[in-house]
LONU-791006 format. One line per 4 residues: their letters; for each residue z, x, y of N, C-alpha, C. Coordinates in steps of 0.001 Angstrom, whole numbers. Each point is the difference from the previous one (the first is absolute). Layout:
N
a	Z,X,Y,Z,X,Y,Z,X,Y  ...
***
This chain:
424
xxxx	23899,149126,-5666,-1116,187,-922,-522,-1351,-454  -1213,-255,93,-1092,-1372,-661,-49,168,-1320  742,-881,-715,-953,-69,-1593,-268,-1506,139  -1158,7,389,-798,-1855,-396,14,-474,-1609
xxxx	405,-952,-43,96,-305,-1326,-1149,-955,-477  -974,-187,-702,-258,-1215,-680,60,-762,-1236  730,-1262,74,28,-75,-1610,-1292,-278,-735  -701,-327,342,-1249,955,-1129,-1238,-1185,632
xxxx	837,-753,1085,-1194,-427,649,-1413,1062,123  -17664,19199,672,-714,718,92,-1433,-397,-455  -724,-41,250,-899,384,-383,426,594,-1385  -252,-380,-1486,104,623,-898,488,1603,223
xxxx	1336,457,-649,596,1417,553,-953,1146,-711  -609,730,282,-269,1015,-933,1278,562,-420  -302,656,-1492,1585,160,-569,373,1605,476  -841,579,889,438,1690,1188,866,-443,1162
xxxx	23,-1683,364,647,-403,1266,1660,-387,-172  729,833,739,621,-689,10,1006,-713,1458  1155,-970,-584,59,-535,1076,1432,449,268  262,141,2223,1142,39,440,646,-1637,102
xxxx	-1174,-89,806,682,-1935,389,311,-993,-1223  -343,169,-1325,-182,-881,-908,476,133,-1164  494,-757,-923,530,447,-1430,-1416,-1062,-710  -1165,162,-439,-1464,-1001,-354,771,119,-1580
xxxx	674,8,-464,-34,451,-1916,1519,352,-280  -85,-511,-1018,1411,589,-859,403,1807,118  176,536,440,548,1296,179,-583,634,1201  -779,-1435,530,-84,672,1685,-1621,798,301
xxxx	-767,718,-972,-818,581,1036,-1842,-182,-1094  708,-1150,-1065,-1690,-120,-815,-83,1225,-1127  830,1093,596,179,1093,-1386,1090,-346,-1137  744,-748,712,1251,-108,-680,1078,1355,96
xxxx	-5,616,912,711,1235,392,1574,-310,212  -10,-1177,860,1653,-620,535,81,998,1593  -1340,965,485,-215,336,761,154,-346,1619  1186,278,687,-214,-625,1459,-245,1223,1237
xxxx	-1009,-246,588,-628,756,866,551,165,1361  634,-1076,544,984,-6,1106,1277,-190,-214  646,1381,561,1511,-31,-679,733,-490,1277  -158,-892,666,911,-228,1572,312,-1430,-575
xxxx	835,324,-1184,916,-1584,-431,1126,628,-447  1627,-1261,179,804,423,-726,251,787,-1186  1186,534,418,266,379,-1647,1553,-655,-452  818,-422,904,973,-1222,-675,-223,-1326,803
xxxx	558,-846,-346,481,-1279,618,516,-669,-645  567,-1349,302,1037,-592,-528,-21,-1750,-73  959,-628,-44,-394,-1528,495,281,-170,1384  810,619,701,-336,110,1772,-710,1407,726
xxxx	-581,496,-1089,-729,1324,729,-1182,203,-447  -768,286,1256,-1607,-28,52,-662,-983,-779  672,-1335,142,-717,-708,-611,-1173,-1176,1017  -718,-134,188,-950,-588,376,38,-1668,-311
xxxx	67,-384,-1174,-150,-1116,-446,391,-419,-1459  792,-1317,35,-169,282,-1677,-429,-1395,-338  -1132,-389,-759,-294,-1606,-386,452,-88,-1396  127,-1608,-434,638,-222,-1473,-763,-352,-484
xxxx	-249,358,-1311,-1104,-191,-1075,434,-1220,-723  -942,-1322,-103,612,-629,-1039,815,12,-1707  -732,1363,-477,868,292,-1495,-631,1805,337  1113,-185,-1654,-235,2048,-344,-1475,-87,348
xxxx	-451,1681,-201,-1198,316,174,-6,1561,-547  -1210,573,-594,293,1704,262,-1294,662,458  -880,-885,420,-1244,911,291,280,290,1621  -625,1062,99,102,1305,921,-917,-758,1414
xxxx	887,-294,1584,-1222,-812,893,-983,1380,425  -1144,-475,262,-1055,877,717,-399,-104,1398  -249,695,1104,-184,-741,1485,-1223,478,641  -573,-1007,191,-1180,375,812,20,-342,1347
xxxx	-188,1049,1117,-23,-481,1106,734,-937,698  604,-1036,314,735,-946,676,747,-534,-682  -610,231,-1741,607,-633,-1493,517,245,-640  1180,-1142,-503,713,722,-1694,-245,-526,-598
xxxx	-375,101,-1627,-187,-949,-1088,879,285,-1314  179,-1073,-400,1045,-38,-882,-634,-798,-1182  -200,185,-1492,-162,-1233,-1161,1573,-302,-152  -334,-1329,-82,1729,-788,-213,-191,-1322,-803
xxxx	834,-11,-1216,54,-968,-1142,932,-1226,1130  -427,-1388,-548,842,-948,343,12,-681,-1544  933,283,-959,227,-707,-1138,305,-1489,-68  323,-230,534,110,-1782,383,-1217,-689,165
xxxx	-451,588,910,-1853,-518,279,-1052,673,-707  1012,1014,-1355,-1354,197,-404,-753,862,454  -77,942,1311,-890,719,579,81,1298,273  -1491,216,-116,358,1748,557,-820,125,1301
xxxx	573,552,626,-417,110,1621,-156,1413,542  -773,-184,1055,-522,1152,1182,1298,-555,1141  515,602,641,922,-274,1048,-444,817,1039  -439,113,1499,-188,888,649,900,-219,1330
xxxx	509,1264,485,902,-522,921,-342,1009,1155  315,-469,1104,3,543,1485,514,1282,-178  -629,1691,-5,893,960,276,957,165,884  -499,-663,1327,893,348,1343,1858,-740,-544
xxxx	-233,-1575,0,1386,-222,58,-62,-1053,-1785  -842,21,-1177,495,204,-732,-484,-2122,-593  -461,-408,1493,-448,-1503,-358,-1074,-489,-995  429,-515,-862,-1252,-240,-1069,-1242,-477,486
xxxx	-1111,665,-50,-1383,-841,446,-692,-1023,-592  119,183,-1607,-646,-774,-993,581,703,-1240  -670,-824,-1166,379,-329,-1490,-1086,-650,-662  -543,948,-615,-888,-947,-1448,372,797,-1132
xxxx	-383,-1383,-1001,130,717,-1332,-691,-439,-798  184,-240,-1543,-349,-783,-1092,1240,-566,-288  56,-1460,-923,568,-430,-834,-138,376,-1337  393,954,-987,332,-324,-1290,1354,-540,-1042
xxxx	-1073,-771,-546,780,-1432,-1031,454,1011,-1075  -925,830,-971,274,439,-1184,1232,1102,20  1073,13,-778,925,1117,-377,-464,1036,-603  416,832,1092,-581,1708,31,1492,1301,-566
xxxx	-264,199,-1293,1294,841,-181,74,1154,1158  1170,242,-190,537,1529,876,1469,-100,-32  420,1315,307,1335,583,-195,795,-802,1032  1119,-118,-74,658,-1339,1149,448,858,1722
xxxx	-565,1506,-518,697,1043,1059,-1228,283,603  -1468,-177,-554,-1257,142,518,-560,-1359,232  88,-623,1187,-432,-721,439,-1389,-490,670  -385,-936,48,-1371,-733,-287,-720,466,1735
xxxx	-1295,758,-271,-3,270,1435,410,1635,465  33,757,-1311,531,923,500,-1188,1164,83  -1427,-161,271,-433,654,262,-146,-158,1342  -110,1207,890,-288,407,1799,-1421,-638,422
xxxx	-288,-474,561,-1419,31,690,-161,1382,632  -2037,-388,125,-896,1153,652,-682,-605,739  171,791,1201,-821,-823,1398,-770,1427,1038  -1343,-823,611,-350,1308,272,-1190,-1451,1362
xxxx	-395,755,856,-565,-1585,1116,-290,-893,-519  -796,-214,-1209,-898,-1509,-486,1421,-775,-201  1134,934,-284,1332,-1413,-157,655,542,-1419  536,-892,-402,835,636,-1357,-125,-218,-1309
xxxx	72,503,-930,-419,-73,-1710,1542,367,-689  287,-1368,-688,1664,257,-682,-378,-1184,-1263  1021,1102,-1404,-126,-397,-938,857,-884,-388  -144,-1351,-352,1115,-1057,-661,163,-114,-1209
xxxx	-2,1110,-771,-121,-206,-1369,-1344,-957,-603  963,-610,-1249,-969,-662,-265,-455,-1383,-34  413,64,1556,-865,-676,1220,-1063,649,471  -855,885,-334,-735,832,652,-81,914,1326
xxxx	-1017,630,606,109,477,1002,-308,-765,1252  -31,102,1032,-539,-868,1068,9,992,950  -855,-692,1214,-385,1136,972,157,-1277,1331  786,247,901,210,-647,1287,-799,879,1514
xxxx	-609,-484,702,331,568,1646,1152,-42,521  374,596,1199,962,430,451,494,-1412,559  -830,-966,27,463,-878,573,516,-1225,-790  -91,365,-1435,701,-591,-1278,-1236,-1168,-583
xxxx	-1247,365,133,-1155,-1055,-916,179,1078,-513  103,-711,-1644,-645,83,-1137,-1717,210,86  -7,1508,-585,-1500,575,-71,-847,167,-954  1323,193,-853,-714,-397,-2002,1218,113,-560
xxxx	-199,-640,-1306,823,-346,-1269,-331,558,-1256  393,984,-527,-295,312,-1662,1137,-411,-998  -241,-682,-650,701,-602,-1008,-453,1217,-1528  728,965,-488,-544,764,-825,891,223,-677
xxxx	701,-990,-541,1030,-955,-1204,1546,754,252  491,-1015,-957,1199,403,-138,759,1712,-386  536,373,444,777,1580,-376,1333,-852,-1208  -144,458,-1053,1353,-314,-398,376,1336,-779
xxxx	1473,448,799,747,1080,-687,1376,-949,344  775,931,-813,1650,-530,356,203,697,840  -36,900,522,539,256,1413,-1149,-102,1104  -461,-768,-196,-935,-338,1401,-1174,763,206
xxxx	-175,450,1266,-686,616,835,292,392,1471  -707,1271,332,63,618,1539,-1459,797,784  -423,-199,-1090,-1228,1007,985,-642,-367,673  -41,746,1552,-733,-123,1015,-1527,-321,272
xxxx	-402,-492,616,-1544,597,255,368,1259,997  -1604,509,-704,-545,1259,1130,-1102,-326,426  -590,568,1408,-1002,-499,558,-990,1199,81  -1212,228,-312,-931,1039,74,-1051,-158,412
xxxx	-483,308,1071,-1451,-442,556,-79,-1471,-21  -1082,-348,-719,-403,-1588,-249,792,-635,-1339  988,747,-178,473,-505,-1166,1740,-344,-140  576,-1017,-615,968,30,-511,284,518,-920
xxxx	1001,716,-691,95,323,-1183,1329,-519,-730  -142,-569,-558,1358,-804,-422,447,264,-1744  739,426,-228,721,-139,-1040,572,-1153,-1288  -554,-941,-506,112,-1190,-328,1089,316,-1170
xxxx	1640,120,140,436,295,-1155,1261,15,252  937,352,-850,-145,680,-1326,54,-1384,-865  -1253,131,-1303,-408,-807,-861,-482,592,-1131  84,-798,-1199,-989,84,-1290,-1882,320,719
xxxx	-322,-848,935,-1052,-169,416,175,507,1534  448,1131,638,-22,517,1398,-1858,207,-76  195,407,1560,-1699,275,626,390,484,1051  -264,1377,127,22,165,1474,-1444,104,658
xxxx	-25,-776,1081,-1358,-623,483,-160,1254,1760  -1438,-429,-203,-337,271,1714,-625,-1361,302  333,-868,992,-104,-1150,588,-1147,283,1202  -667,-703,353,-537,-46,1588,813,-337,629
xxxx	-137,1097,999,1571,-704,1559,-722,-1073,666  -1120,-535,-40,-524,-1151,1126,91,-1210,-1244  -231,228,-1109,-338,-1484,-823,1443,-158,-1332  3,1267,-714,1206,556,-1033,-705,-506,-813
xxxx	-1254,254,-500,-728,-99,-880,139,1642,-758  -417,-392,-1690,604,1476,-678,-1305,567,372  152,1397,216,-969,1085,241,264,888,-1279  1063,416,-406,378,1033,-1304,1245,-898,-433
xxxx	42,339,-1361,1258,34,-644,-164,807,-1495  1712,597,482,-34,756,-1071,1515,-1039,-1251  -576,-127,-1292,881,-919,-817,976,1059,-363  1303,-309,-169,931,920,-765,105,44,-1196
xxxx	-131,734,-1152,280,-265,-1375,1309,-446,-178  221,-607,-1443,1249,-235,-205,588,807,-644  1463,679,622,644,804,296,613,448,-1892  59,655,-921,140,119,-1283,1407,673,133
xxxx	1045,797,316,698,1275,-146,700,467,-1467  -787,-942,-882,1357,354,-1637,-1134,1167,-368  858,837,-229,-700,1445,-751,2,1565,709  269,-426,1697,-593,715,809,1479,1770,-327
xxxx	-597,843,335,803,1422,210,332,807,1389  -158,-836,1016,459,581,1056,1668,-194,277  606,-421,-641,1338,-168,-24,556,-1310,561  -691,-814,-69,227,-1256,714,656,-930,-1136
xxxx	1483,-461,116,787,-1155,-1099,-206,-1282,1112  -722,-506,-1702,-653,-1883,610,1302,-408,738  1527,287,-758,867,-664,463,924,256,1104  -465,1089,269,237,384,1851,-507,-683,707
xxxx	-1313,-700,-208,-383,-1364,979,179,-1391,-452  935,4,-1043,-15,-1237,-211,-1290,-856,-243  -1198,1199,-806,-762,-825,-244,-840,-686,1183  340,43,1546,-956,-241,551,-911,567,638
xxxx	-1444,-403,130,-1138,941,136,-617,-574,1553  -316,1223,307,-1010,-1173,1583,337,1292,1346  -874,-240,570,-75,687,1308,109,-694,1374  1249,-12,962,-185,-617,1381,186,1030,1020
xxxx	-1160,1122,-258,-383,713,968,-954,-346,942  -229,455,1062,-1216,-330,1339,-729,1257,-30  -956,84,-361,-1269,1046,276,294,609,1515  -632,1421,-612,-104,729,1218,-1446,613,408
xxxx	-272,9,1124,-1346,643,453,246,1507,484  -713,1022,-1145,581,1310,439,-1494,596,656  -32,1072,1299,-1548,431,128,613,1557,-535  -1096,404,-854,-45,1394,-574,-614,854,913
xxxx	-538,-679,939,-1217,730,501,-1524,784,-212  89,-1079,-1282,-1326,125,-121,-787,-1881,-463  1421,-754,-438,-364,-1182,-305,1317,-670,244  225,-1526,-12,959,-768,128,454,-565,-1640
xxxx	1133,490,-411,596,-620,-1537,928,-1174,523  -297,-1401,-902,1012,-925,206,1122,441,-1071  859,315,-247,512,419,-1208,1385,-852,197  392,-375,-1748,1085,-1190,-95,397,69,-1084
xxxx	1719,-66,-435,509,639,-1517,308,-1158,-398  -544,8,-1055,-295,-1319,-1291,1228,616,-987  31,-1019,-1048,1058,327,-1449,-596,1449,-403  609,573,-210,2,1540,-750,-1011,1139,390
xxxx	-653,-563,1754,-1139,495,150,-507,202,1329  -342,1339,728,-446,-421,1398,-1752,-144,208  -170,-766,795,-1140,70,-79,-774,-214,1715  -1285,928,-289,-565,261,1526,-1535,-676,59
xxxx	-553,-842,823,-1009,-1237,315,-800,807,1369  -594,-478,-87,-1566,-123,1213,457,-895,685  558,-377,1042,457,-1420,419,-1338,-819,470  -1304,908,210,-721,-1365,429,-1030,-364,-915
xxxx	716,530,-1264,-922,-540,-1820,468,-276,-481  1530,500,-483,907,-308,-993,-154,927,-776  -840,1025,-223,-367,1022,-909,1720,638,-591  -102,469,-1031,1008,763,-228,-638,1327,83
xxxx	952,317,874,-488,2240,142,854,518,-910  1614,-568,-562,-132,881,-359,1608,-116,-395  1083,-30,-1631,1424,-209,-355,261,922,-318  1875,-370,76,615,1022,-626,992,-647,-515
xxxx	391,502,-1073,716,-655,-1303,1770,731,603  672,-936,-379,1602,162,-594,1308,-875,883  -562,-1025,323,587,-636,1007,1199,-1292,-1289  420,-518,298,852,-1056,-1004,-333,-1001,570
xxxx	-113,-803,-1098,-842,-1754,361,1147,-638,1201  901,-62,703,566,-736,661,-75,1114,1630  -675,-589,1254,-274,1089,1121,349,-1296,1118  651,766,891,521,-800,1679,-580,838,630
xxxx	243,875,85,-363,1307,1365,-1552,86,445  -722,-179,372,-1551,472,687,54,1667,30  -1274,379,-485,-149,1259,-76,456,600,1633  592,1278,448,-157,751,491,-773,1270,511
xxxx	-779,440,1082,-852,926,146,460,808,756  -150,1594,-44,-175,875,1141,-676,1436,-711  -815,488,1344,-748,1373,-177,-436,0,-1752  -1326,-991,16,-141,365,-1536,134,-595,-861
xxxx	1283,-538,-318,1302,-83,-1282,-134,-1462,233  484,-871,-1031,429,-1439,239,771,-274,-1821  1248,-445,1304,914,64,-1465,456,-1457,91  -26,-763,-1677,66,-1487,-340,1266,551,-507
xxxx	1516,-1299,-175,841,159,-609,264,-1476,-785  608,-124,-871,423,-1208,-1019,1081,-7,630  633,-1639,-294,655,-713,375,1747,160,-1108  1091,12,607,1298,511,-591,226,830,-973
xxxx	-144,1470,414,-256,1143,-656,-1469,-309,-967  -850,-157,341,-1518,293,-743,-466,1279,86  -1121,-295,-556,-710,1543,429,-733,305,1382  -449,1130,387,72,839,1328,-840,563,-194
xxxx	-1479,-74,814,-1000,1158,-125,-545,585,1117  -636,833,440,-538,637,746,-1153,557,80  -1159,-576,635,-1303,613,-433,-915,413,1161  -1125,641,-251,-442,345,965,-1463,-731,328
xxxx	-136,-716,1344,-830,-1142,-283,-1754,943,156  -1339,-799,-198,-973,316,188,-660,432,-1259  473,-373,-795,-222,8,-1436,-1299,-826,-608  -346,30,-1001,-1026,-869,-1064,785,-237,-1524
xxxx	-92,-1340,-270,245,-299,-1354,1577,-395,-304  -43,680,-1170,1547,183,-666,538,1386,609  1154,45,749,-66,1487,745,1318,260,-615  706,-285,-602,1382,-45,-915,116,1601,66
xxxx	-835,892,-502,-132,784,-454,-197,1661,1172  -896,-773,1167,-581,1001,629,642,-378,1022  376,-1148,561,550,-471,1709,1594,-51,-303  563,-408,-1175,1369,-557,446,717,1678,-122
xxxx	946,-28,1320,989,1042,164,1155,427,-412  374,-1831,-158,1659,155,-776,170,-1465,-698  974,192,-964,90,-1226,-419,1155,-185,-622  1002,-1068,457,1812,67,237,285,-1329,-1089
xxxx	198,171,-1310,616,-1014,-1074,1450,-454,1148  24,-1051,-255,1719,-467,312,96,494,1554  -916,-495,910,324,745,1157,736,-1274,825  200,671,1518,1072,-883,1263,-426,-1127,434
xxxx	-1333,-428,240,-504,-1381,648,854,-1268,32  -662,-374,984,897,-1729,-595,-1135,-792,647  380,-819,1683,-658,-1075,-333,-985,273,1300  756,221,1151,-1057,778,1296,-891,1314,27
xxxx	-773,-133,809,-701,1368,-367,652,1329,777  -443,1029,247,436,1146,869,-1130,215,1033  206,1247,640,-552,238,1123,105,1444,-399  -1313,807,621,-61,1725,347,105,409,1129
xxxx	-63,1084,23,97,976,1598,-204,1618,-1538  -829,886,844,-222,855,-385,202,531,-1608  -804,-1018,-105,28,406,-1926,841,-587,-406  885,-369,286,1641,-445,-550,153,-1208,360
xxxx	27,-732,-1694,29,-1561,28,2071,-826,99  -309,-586,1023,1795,-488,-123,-20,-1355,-582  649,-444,-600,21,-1380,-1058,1434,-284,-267  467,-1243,-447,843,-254,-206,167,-947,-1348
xxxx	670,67,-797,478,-636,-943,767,-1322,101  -57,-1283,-719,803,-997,-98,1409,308,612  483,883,67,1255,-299,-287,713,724,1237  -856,653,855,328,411,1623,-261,1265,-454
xxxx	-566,622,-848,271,1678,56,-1302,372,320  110,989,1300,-1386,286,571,-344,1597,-394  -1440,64,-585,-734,1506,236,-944,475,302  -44,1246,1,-739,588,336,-578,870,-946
xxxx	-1731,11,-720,-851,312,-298,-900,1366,541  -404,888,-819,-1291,412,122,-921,-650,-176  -937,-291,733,-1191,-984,-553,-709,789,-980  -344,1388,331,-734,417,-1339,529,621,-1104
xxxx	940,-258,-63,1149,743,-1234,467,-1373,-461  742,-1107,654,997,-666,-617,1014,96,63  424,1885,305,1368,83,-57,712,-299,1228  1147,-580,-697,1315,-490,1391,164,879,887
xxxx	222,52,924,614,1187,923,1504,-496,238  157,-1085,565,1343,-539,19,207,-1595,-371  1079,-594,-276,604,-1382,352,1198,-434,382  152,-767,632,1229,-514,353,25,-1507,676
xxxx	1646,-316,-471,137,-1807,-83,-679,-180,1422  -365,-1020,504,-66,-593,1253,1358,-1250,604  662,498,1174,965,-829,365,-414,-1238,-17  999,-881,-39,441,-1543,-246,-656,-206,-1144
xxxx	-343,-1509,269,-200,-654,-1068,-1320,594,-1137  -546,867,393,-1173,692,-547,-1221,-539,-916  475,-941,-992,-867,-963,-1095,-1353,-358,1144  -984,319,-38,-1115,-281,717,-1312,-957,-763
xxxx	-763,-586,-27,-1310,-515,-318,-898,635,1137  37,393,903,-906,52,1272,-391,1818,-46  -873,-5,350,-776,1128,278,209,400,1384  60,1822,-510,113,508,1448,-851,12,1160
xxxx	556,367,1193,-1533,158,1257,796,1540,38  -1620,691,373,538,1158,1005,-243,170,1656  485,656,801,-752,-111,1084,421,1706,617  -712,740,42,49,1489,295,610,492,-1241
xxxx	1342,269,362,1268,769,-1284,1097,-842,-200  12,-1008,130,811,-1313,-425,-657,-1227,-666  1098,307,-1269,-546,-1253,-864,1216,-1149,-24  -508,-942,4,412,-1415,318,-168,-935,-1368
xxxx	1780,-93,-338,-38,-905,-1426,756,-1482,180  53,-641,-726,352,-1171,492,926,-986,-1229  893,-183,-136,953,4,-1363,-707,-1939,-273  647,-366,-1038,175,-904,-213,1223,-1079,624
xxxx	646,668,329,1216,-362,1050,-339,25,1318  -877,155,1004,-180,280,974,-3,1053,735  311,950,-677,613,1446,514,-1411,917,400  -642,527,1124,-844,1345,-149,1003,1100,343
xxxx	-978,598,-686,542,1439,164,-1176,1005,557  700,833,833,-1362,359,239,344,1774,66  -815,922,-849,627,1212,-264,-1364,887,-51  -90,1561,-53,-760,617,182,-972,309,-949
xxxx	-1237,115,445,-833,394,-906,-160,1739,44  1209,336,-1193,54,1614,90,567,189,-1314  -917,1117,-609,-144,292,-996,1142,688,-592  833,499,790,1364,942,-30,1019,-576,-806
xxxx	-102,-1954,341,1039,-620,-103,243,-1085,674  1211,-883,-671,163,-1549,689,454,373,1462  -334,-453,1194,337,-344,1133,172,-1042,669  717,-1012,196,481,-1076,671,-369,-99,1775
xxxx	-1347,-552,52,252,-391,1683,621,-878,838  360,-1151,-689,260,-1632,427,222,-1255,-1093  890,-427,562,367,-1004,-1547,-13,-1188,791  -830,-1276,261,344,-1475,271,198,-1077,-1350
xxxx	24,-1257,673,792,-923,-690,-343,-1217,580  -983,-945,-1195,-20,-1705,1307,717,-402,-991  583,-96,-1644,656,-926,-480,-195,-1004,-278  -1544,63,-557,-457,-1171,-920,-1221,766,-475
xxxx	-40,-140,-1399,-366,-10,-1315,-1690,59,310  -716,939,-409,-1831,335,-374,105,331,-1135  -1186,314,-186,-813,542,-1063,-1387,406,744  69,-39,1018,-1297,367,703,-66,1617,488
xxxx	-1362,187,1270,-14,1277,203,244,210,1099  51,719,1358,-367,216,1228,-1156,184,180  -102,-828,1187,-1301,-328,739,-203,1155,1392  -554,427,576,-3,974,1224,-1238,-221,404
xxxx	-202,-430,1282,-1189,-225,989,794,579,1466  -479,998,610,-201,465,968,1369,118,288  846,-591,1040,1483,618,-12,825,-1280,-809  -441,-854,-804,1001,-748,-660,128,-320,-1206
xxxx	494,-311,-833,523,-62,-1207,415,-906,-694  -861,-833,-550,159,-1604,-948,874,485,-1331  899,-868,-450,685,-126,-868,-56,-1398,-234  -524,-869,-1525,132,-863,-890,1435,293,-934
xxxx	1135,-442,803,832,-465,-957,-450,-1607,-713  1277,-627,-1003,-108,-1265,-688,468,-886,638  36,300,1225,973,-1272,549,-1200,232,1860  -404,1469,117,-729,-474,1496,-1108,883,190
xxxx	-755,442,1021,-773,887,374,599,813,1266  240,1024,5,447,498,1185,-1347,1138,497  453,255,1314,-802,813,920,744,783,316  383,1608,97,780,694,582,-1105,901,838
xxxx	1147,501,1231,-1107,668,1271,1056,857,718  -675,827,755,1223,1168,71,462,-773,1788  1302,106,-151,452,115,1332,361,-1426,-227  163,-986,-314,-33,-1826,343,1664,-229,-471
***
C-alpha cells in the first residue's frame, strides 16, 4: 500500500443539483443535507485497509475538505507563520499542487479545541470561496490566483468561529460571526462585493420564559451554524439558526420571509430539512424546534410544530431519510427523531470512542458518524432501532466531517488527510 507523505512542502451549482463526483460545500450537496448520491464507497477501513493515500498536515485542523473534480481542498492554519491557507491536493495520489493564503498579525480569540481555519470551503468551476475568519473571505481559481479579498473586520467571540460559505447562483453567502456586530452577507461570486446584508441584533436573553437558564451556557451567546438552502417548491429559503431564533431569507435579497422564536442564544448544529419540516437545535442540551417552512413574518405561532426545552443536540448536525431526523449528541448517544413531532422513537450509545464534533453523511440507509477519536461507525438508517453495519479505526484524533465524492472518502484528521477507496 502507497501512503506518500509530504511534510508540508461548476458553473455556479443551482441549489436542485446535486453532486455524485464532488463534495463543492460543507455537508456535500449546497443544501447542507450531508446527502451522498453514489453509494459505491466503503463502509470500513483501517490504517492498512482501503486506504488510498494518506498526506500530513502541518498542524491540527477541523474544517471539513471539499473535492472538485481532480481536487481536494483543505483551509489549514500555520500558527508559526501566522497564516491561514487554501491547500489543494492531487485526488489521484494525494501530491500537493499549491497553497495560498493570508498572513494575519492581529490575535483572534477562540476556544483552544476550535481552531483557526475551521471553516470548510465552497467551490463550484470559477474555483473556490473559503472563510479565514477575521481575515476575511477570499476567492481563488482552481489554479490558486487570488480573485478577490474582503476584509469585513475582525469576529471577536471567545470561542472563535466556523461558518461556512454557501454558494447560490451569483452569490456567496457568508455568515460573518458569531459577534456583538455579526452580518450575514450575500457577496458577488466574481468580485465579493456586498449585494445584501442582513445585521444581527444584539442578542439580550435576561427576562426571557421559554425555559432557557443563562447558566446552562455559561453565559455564552453566538451562533456557528452554516445556512441552509431549502426549495419549498414554490421559492428557495436560505434559512440559518441565530441565538434564540430561526430565521428564513430570500437568498438573492436578503429579505427576511419569515422567524420562529424559542431557540437558546448558544447554536452549533445548521438547521436540518425534510418533506416540509426544518428542524434547528441548540447547542449542549438547548432548545429544539420544528417548523414548517414557507411561512411569512413571525410564524412562532402558526408554523412551529414542536418545541423541546432542555433537548439532545450537541455540536454536529443530523441527517433524514423519511421524515425521521437521526442526530447525535456530544457525548456519542445517537437518535432518532420524528421530524414533525419531535418525538424520539429510539436511542442508543454508539460503539467506541463515540464523543463526536463531526456531522453525519447519509448515503441510501446508512448513516456515517465519525468520533472524535477516529472511530466511524456506520449503522442503519431505521426507524425500528440502533443497527450496527461497520465499525473502522485510523487512530488519530478530528473534529472534522466525512467527505464522499463518487467512490471515495476524505477524512481530515489533526495530524493528516486521508483518501479511502474500496478495494486498495
Amino acid at each position: 500500500m502507497k501512503l506518500p507523505v509530504l511534510p508540508f512542502a461548476v458553473v455556479a451549482f443551482s441549489v436542485s443539483t446535486l453532486y455524485a463526483d464532488s463534495w463543492p460545500a460543507w455537508r456535500g450537496d449546497g443544501l447542507g443535507s450531508g446527502r451522498v448520491t453514489n453509494e459505491s464507497f466503503p463502509i470500513e477501513w483501517g490504517k492498512e485497509k482501503n486506504v488510498r493515500w494518506r498526506i500530513d498536515l502541518p498542524e491540527s485542523g477541523n474544517s471539513t475538505p471539499v473535492v472538485h473534480g481532480s481536487k481536494v481542498y483543505v483551509t489549514q492554519p500555520v500558527t508559526a507563520e501566522k497564516t491561514r491557507n487554501l491547500m489543494c491536493f492531487d485526488r489521484k495520489d494525494g501530491s500537493l499542487l499549491w497553497k495560498n493564503g493570508l498572513v494575519y498579525e492581529p490575535e483572534e480569540r477562540t476556544h483552544r479545541t476550535n481552531l483557526y481555519c475551521s471553516a470548510s470551503p465552497a467551490v463550484d468551476e470559477a474555483g473556490v470561496v473559503v472563510s479565514f475568519g477575521s481575515a476575511g473571505v477570499v476567492a481563488y481559481d482552481h489554479e490558486g490566483k487570488q480573485l478577490w479579498h474582503r476584509d469585513l473586520g475582525a469576529i471577536d467571540h471567545v470561542w472563535g468561529n466556523s461558518s461556512s460559505p454557501v454558494l447560490s447562483g451569483d452569490l456567496v453567502i457568508h455568515y460573518h460571526g458569531p459577534a456583538k456586530d455579526a452580518v450575514l452577507y450575500g457577496l458577488d461570486r466574481k468580485t465579493g462585493a456586498t449585494v445584501w446584508e442582513w445585521k444581527e441584533p444584539e442578542w439580550k436573553p435576561v427576562g426571557r420564559t421559554d425555559g432557557f437558564q443563562e447558566k446552562s451556557d455559561s453565559g455564552v451567546i453566538g451562533s456557528f451554524s452554516t445556512p441552509i438552502l431549502v426549495e419549498t417548491g414554490e421559492r428557495t429559503e436560505l434559512i440559518m439558526s441565530f441565538p434564540l431564533e430561526m430565521k428564513a431569507f430570500d437568498p438573492a435579497t436578503g429579505k427576511v420571509l419569515w422567524t420562529c422564536q424559542g431557540l437558546n442564544p448558544l447554536i452549533y448544529t445548521s438547521p436540518v430539512y425534510d418533506d416540509g419540516v426544518v428542524v434547528a437545535m441548540g447547542g449542549y442540551y438547548g432548545n429544539s424546534i420544528g417548523v414548517k417552512v414557507g411561512g411569512a413574518g413571525d410564524v412562532t405561532e402558526t408554523h412551529r410544530l414542536w418545541h423541546e426545552v432542555r433537548h439532545n443536540g450537541g455540536i454536529g448536525s443530523g441527517v433524514t431519510r423519511d421524515g425521521k431526523l437521526y442526530y447525535q449528541d456530544s457525548g456519542g448517544v445517537v437518535y432518532c427523531d420524528e421530524m414533525k413531532t419531535g418525538k424520539t422513537l429510539w436511542k442508543a450509545r454508539l460503539p467506541g470512542a463515540g464523543k463526536s464534533w463531526g456531522s453525519f453523511v447519509i448515503a441510501g440507509d446508512r448513516i456515517y458518524s465519525l468520533s472524535q477519536a477516529g472511530d466511524t461507525v456506520v449503522f442503519a438508517a431505521d426507524p425500528t432501532g440502533f443497527k450496527l453495519i461497520a465499525q473502522s479505526d485510523l487512530g488519530e484524533e478530528t473534529n472534522s466531517s466525512l467527505a464522499v465524492a463518487g467512490g471515495d472518502v476524505f477524512i481530515r484528521t489533526h495530524s493528516a488527510l486521508w483518501c479511502i477507496g474500496q478495494g486498495e
